[in-house]
TIVO-2410 file (N, C-alpha, C; in nm, 3 decimals):
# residues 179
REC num residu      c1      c2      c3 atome chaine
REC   1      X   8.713   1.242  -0.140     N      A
REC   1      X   8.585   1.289  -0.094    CA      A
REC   1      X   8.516   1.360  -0.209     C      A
REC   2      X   8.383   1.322  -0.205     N      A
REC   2      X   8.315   1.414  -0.373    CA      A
REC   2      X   8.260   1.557  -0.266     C      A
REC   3      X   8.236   1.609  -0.406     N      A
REC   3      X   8.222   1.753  -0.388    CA      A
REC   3      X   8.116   1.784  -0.302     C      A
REC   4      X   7.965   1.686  -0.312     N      A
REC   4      X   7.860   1.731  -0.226    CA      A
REC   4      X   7.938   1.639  -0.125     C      A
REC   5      X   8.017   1.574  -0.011     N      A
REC   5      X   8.040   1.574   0.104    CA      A
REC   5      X   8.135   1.668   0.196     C      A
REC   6      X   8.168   1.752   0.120     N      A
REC   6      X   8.275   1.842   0.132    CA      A
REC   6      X   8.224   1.966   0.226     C      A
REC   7      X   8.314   2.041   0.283     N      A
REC   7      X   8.284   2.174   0.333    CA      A
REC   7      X   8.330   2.247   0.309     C      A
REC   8      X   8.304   2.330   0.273     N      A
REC   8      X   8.348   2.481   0.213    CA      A
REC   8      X   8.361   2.605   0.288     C      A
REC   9      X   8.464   2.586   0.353     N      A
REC   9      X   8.500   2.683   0.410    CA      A
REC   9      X   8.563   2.843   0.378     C      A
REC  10      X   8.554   2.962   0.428     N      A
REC  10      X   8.585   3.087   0.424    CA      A
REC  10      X   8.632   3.118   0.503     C      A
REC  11      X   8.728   3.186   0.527     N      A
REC  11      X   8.813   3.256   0.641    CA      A
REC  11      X   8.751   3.410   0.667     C      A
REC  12      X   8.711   3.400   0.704     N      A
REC  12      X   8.672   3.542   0.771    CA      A
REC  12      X   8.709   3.662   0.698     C      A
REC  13      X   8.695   3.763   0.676     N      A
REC  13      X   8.772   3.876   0.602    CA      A
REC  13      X   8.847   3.954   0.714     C      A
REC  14      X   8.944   4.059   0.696     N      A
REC  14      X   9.079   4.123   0.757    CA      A
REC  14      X   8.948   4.163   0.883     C      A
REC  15      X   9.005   4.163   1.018     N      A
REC  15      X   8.907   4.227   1.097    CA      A
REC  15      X   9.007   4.373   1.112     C      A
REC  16      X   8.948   4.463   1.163     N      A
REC  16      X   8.975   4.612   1.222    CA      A
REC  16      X   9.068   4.537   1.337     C      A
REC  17      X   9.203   4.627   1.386     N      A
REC  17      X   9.240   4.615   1.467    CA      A
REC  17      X   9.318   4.502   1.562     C      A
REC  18      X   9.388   4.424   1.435     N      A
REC  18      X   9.402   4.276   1.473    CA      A
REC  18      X   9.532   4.300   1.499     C      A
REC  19      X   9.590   4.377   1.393     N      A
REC  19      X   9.750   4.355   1.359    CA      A
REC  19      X   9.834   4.347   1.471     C      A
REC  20      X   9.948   4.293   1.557     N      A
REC  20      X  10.008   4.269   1.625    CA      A
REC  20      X   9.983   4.222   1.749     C      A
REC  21      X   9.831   4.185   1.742     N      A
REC  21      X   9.764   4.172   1.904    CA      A
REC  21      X   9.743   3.933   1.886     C      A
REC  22      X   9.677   3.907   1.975     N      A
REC  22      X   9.654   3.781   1.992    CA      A
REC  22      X   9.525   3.776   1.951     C      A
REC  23      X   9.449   3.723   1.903     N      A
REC  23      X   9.329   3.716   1.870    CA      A
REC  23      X   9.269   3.599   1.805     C      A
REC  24      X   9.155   3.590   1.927     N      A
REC  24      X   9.120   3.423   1.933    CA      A
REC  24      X   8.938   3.441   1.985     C      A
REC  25      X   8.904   3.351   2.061     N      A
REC  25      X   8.714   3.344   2.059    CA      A
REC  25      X   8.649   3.394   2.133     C      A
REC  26      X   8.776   3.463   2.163     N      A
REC  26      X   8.672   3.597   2.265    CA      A
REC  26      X   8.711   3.692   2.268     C      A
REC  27      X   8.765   3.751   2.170     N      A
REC  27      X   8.809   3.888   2.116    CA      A
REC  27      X   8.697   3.937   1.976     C      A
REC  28      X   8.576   3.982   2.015     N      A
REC  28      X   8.515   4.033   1.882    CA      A
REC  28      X   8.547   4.142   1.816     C      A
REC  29      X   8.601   4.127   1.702     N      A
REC  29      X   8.622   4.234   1.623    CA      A
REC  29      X   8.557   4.270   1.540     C      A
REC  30      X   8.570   4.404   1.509     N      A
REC  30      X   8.451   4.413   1.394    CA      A
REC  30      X   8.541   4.408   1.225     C      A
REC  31      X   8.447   4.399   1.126     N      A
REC  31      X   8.500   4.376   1.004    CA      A
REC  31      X   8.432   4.478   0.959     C      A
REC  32      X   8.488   4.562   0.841     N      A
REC  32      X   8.415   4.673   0.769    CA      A
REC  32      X   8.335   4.576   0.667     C      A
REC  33      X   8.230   4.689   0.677     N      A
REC  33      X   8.094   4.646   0.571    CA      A
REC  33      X   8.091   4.600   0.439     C      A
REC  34      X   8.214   4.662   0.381     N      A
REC  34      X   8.266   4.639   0.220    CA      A
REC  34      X   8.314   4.531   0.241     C      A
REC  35      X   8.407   4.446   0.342     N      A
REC  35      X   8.476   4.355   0.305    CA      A
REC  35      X   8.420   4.208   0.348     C      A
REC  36      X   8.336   4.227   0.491     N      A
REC  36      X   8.191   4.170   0.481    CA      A
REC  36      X   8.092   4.106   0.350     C      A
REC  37      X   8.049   4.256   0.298     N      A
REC  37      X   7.943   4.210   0.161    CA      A
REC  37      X   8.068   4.136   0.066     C      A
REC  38      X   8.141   4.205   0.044     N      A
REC  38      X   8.229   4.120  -0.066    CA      A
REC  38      X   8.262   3.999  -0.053     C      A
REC  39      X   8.289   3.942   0.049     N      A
REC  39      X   8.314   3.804   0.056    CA      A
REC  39      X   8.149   3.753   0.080     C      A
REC  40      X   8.039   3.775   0.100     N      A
REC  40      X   7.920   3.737   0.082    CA      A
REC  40      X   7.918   3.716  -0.087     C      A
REC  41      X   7.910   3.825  -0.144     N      A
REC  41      X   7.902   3.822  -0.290    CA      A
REC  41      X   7.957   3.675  -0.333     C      A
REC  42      X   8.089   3.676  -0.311     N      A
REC  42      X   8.188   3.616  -0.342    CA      A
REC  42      X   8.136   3.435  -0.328     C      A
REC  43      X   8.085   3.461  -0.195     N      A
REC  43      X   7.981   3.307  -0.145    CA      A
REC  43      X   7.879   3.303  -0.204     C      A
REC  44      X   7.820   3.383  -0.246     N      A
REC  44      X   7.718   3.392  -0.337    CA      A
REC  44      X   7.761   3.314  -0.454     C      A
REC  45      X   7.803   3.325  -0.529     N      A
REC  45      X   7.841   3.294  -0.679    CA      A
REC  45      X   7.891   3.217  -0.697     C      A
REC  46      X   7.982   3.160  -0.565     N      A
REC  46      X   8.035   2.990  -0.563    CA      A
REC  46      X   7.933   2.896  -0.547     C      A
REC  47      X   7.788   2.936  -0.502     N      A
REC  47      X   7.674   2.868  -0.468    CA      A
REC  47      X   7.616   2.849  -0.597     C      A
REC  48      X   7.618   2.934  -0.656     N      A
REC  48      X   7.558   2.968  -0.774    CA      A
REC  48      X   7.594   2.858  -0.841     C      A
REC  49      X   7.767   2.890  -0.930     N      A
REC  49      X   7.833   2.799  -0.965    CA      A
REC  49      X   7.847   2.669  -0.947     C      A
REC  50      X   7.851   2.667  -0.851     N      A
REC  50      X   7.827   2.489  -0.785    CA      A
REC  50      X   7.701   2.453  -0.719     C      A
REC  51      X   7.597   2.506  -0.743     N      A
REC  51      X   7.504   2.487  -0.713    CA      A
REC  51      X   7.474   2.401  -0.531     C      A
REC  52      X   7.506   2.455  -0.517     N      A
REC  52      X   7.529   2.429  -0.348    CA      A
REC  52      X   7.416   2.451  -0.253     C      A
REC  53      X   7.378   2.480  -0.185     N      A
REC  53      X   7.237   2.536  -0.101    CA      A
REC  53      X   7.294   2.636  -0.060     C      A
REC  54      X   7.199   2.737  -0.028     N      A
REC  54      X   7.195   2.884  -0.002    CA      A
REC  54      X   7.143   2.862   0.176     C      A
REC  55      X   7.260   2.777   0.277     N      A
REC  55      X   7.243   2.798   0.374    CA      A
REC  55      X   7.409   2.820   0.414     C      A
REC  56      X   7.413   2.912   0.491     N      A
REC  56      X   7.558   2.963   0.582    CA      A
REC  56      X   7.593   2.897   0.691     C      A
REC  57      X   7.645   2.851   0.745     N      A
REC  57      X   7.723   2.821   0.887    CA      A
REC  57      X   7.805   2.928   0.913     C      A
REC  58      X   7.812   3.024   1.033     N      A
REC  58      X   7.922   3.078   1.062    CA      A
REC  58      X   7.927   3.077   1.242     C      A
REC  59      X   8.048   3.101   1.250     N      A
REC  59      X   8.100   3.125   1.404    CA      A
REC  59      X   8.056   3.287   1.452     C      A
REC  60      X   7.981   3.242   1.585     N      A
REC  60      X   7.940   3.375   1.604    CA      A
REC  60      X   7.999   3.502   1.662     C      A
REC  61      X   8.156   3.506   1.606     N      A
REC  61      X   8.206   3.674   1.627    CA      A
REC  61      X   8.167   3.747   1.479     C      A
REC  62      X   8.173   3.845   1.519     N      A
REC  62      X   8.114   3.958   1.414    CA      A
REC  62      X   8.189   3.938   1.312     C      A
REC  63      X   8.336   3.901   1.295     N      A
REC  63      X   8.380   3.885   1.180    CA      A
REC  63      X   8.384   3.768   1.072     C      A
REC  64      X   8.282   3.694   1.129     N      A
REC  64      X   8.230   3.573   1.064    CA      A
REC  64      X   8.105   3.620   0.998     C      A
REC  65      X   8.021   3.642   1.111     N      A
REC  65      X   7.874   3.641   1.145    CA      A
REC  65      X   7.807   3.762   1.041     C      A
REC  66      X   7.875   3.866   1.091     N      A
REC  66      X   7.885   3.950   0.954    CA      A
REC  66      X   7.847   3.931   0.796     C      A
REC  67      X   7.922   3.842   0.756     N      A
REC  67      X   7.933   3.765   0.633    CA      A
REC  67      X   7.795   3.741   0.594     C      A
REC  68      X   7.753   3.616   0.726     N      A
REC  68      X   7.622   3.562   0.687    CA      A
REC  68      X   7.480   3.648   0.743     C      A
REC  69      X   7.486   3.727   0.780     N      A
REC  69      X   7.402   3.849   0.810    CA      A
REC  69      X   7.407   3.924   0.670     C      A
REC  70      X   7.489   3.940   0.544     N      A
REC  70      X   7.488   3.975   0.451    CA      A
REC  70      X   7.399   3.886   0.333     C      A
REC  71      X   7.456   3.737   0.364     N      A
REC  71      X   7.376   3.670   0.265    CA      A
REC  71      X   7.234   3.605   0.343     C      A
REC  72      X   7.212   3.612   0.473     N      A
REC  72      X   7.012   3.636   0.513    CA      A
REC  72      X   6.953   3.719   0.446     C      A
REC  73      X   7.005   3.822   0.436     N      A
REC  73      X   6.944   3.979   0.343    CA      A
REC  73      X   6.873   3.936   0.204     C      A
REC  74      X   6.973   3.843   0.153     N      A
REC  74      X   6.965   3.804   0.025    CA      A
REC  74      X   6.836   3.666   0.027     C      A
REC  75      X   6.815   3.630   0.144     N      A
REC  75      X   6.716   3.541   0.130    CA      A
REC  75      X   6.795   3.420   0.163     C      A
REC  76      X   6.889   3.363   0.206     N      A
REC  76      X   7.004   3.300   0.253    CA      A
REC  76      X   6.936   3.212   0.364     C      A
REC  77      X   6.943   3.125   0.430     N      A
REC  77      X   6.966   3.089   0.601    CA      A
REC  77      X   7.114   3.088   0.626     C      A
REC  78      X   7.105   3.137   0.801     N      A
REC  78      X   7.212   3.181   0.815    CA      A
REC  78      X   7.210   3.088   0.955     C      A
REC  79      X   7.311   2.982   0.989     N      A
REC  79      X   7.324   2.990   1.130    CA      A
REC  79      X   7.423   2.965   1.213     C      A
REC  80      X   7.433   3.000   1.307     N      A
REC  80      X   7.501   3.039   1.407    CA      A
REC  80      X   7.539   2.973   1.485     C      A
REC  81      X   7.704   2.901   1.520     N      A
REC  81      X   7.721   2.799   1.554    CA      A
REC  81      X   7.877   2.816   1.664     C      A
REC  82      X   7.896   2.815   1.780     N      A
REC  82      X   7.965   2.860   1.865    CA      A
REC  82      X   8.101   2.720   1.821     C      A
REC  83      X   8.091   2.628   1.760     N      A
REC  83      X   8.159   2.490   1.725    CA      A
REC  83      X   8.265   2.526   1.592     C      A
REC  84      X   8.243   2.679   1.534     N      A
REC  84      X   8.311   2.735   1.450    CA      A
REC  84      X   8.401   2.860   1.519     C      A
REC  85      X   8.417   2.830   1.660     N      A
REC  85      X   8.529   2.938   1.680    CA      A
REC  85      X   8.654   2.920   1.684     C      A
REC  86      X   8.730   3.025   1.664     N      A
REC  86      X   8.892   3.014   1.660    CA      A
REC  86      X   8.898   2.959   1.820     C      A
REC  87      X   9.036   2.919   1.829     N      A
REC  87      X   9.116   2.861   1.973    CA      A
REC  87      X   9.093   3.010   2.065     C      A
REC  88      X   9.026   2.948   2.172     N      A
REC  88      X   9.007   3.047   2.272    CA      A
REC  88      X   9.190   3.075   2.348     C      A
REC  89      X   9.233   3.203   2.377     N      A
REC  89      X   9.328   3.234   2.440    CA      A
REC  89      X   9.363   3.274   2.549     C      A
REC  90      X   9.269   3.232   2.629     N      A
REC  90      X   9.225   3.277   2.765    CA      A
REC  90      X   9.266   3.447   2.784     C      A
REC  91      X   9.382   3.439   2.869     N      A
REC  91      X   9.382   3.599   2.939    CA      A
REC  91      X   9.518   3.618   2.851     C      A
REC  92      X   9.470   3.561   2.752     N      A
REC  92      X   9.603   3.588   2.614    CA      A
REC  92      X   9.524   3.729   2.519     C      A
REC  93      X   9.394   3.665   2.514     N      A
REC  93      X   9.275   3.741   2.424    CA      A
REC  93      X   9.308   3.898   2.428     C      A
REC  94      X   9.373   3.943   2.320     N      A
REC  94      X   9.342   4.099   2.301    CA      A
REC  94      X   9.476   4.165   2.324     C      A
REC  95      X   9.582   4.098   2.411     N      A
REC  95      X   9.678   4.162   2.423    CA      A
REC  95      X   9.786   4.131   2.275     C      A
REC  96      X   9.916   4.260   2.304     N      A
REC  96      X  10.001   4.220   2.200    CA      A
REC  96      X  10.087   4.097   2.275     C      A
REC  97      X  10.128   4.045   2.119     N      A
REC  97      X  10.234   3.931   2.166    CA      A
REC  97      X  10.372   3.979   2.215     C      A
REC  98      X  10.414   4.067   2.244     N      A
REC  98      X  10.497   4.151   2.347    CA      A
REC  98      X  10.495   4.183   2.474     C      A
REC  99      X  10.356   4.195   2.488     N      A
REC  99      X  10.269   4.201   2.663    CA      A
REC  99      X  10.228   4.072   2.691     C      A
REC 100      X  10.248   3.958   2.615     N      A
REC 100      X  10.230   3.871   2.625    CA      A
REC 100      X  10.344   3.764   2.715     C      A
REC 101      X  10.465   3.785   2.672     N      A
REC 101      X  10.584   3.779   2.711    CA      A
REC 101      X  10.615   3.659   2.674     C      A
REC 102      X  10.732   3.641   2.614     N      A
REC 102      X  10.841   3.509   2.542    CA      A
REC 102      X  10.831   3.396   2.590     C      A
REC 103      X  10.854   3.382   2.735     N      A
REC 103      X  10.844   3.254   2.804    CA      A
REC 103      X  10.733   3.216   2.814     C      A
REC 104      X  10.575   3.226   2.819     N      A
REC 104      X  10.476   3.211   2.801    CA      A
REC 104      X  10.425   3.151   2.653     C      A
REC 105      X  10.498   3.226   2.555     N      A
REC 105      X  10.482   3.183   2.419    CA      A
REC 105      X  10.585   3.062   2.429     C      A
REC 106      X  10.712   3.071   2.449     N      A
REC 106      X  10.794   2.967   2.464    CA      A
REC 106      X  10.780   2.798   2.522     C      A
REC 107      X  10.655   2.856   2.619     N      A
REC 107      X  10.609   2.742   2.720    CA      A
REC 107      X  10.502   2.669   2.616     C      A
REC 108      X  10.449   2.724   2.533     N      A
REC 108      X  10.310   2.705   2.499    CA      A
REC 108      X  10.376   2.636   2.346     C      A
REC 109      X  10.503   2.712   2.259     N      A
REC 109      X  10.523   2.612   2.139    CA      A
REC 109      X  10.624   2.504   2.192     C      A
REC 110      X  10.605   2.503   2.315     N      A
REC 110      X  10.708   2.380   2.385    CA      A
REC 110      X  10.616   2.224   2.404     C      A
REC 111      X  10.482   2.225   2.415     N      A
REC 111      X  10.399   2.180   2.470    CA      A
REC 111      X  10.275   2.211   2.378     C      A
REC 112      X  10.291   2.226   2.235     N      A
REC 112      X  10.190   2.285   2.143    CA      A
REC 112      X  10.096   2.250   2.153     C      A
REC 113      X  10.046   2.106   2.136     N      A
REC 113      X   9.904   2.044   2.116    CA      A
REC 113      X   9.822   2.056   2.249     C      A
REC 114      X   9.916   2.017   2.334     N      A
REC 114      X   9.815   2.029   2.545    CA      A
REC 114      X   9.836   2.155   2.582     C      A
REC 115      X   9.908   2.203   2.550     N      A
REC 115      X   9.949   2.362   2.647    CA      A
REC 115      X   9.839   2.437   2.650     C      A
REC 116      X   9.724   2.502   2.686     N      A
REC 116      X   9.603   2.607   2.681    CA      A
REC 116      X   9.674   2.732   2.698     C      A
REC 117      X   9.721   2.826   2.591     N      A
REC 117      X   9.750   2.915   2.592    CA      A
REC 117      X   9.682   3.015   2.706     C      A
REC 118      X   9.734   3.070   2.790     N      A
REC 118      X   9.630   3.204   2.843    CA      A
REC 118      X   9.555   3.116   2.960     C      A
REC 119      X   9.550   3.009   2.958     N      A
REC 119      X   9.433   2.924   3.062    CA      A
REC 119      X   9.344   2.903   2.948     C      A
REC 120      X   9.324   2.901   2.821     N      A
REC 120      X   9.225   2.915   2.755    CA      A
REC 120      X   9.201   2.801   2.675     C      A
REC 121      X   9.221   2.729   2.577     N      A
REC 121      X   9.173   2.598   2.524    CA      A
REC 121      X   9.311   2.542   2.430     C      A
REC 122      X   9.335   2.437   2.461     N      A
REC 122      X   9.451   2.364   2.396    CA      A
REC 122      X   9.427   2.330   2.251     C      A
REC 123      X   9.538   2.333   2.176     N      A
REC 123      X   9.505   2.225   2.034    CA      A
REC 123      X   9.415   2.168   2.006     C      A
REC 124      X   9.464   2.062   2.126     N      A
REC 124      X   9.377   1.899   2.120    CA      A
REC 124      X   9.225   1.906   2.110     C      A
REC 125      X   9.160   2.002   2.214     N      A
REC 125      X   9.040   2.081   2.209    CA      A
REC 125      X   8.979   2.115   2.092     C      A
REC 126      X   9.087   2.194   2.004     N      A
REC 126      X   8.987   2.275   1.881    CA      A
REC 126      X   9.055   2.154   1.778     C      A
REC 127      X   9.138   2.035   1.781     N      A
REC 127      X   9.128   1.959   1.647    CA      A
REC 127      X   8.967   1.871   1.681     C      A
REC 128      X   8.944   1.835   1.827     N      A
REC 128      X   8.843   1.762   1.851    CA      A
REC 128      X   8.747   1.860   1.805     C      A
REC 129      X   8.692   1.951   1.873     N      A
REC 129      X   8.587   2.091   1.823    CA      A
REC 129      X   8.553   2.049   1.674     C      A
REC 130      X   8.695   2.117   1.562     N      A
REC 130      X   8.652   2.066   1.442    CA      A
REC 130      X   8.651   1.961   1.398     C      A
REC 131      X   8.691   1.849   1.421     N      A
REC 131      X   8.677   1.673   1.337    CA      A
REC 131      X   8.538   1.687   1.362     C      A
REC 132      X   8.473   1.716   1.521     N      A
REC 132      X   8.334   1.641   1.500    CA      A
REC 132      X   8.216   1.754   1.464     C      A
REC 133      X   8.265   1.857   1.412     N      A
REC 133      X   8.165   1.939   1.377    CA      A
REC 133      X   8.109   1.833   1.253     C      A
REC 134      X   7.984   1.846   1.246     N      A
REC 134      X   7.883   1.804   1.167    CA      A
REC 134      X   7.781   1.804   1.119     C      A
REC 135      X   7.735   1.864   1.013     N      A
REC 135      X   7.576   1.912   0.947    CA      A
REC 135      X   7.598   1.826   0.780     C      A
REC 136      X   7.468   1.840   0.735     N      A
REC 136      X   7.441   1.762   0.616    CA      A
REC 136      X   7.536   1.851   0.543     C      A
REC 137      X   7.610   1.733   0.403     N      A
REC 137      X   7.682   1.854   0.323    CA      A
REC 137      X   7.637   1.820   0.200     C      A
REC 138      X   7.682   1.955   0.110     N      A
REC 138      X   7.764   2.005   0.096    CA      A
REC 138      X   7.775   2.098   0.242     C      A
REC 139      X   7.800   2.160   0.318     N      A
REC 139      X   7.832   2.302   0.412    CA      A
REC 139      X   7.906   2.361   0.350     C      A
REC 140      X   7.868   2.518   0.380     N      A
REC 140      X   7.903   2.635   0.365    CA      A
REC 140      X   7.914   2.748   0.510     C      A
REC 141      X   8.070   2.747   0.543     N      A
REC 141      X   8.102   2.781   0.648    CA      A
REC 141      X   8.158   2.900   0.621     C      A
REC 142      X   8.154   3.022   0.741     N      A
REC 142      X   8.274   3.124   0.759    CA      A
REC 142      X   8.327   3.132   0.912     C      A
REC 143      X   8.419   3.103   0.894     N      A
REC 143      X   8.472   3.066   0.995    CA      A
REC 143      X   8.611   3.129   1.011     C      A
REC 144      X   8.716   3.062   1.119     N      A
REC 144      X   8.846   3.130   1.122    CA      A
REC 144      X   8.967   3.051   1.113     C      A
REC 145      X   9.062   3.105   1.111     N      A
REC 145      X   9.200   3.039   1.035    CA      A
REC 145      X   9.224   2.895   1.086     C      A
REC 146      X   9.262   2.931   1.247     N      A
REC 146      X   9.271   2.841   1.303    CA      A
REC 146      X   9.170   2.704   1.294     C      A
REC 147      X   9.063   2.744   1.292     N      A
REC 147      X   8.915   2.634   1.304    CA      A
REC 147      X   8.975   2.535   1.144     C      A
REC 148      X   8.997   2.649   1.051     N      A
REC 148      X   9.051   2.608   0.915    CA      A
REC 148      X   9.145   2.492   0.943     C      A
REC 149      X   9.207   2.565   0.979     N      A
REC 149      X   9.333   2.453   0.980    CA      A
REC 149      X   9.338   2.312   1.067     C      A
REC 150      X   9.275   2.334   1.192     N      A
REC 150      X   9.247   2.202   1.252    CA      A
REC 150      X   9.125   2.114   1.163     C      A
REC 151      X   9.034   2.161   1.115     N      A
REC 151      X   8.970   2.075   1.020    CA      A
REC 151      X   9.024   2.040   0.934     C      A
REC 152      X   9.156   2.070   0.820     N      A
REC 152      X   9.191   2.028   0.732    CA      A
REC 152      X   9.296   1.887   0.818     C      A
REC 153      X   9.380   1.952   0.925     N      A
REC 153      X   9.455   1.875   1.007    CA      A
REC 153      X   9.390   1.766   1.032     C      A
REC 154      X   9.257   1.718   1.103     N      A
REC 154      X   9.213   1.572   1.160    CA      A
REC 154      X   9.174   1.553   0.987     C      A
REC 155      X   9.106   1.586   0.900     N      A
REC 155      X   9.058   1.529   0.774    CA      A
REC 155      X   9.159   1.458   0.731     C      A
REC 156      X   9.295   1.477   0.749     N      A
REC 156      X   9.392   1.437   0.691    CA      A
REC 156      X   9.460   1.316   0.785     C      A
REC 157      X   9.368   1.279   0.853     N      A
REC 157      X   9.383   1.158   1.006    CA      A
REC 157      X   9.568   1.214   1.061     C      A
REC 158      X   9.571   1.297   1.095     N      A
REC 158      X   9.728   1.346   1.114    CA      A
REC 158      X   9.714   1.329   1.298     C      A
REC 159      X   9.829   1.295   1.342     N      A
REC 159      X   9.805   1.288   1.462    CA      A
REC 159      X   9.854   1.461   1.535     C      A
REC 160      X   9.833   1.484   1.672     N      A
REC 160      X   9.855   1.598   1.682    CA      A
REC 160      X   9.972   1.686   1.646     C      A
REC 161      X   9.984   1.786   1.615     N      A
REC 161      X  10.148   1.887   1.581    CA      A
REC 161      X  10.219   1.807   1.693     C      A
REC 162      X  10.325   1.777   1.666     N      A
REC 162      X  10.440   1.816   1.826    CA      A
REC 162      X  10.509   1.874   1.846     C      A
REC 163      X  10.500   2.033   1.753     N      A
REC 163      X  10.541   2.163   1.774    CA      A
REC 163      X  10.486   2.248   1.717     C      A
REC 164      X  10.496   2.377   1.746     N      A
REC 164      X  10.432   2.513   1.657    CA      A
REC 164      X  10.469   2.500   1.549     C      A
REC 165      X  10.610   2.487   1.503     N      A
REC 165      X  10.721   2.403   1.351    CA      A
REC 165      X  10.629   2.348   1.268     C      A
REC 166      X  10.522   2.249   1.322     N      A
REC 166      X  10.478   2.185   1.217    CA      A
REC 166      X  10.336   2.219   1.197     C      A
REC 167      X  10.267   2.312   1.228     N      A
REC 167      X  10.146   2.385   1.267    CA      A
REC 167      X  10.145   2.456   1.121     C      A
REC 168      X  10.106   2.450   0.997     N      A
REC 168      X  10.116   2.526   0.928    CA      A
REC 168      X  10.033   2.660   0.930     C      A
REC 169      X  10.058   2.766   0.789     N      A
REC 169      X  10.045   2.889   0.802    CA      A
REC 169      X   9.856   2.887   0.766     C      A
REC 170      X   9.813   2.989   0.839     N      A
REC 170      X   9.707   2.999   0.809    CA      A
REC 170      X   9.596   3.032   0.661     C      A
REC 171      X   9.489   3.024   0.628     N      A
REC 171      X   9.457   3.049   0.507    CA      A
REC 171      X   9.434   3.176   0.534     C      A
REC 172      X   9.431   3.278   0.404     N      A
REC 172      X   9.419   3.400   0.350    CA      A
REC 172      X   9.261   3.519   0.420     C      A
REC 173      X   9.297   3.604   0.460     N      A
REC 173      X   9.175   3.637   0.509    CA      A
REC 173      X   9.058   3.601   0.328     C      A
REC 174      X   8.932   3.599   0.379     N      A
REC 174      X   8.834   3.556   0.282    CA      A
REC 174      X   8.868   3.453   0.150     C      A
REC 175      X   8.980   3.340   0.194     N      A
REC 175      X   9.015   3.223   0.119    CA      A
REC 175      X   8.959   3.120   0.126     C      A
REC 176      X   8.907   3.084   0.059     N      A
REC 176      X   8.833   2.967   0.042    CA      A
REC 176      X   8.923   2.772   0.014     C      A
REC 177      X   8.858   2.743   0.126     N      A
REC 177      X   8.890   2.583   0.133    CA      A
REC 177      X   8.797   2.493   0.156     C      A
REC 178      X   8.839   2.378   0.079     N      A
REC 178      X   8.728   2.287   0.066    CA      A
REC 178      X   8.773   2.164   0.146     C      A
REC 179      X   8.687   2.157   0.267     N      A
REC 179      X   8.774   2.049   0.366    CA      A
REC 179      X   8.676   1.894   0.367     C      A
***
């Protein structure tokens, strides 16, 4: 794939308050302001560099959205696209994975790709979500791990996980991939 058909994706930066809990597309968290602008900056200068267009795609929780609310400031377009959210977790959303309870998680990497965690949206859902997301590219996305990873997953025509085992690890908060 050449470089202008490509998407350029960002992972979100560390949100406030994540650490040990479940967190998925309906848990908004907030992201501090420094780590926000910095990964704006950061999108900034890859645009620059690669001369890319100075328009954003992001998913609209704050710890995306954030981002591109930093580079509008700058004279940017920014928009806002509900087709960039992480895997919804139904009545998983917000709790720890301890209150969550084993057999529930157990049931769900038993049954990885169909299982809807929580009542909330399966695999199969967010690899479809991302394969057919689509805008003119180059794109410039901020988005979240998961969204990451199922877009790199169908790009790579892979058929679904048939376990959590083969689900790889997520990208880096504010890491950049080119899918």
């Amino acid at each position: 794939m050449s470089e202008d058909q490509r998407v350029w994706a960002w992972r979100h930066p560390r949100p406030e308050g994540a650490a040990g809990r479940c967190i998925g597309a309906s848990t908004d968290l907030p992201v501090h302001w420094r780590r926000a602008k910095r990964l704006a900056r950061r999108i900034q200068a890859t645009a620059r560099r690669e001369r890319l267009p100075h328009c954003i795609h992001s998913s609209p929780l704050r710890r995306c959205r954030d981002v591109g609310a930093w580079l509008r400031r700058w004279g940017w377009t920014h928009r806002v696209d509900a087709a960039l959210l992480e895997l919804d977790f139904g009545n998983w959303e917000g709790k720890t994975w301890h209150a969550i309870g084993r057999a529930e998680v157990d049931a769900w990497c038993a049954d990885f790709s169909a299982y809807a965690p929580g009542g909330g949206e399966a695999l199969n859902a967010l690899l479809a979500r991302a394969g057919e997301w689509s805008v003119h590219k180059p794109a410039l996305v901020v988005s979240h791990g998961g969204w990451m990873l199922a877009r790199r997953w169908v790009s790579q025509a892979r058929p679904p996980p048939a376990s959590a085992a083969d689900w790889p690890t997520a990208p880096r908060y504010g890491e950049l991939w080119r899918l």
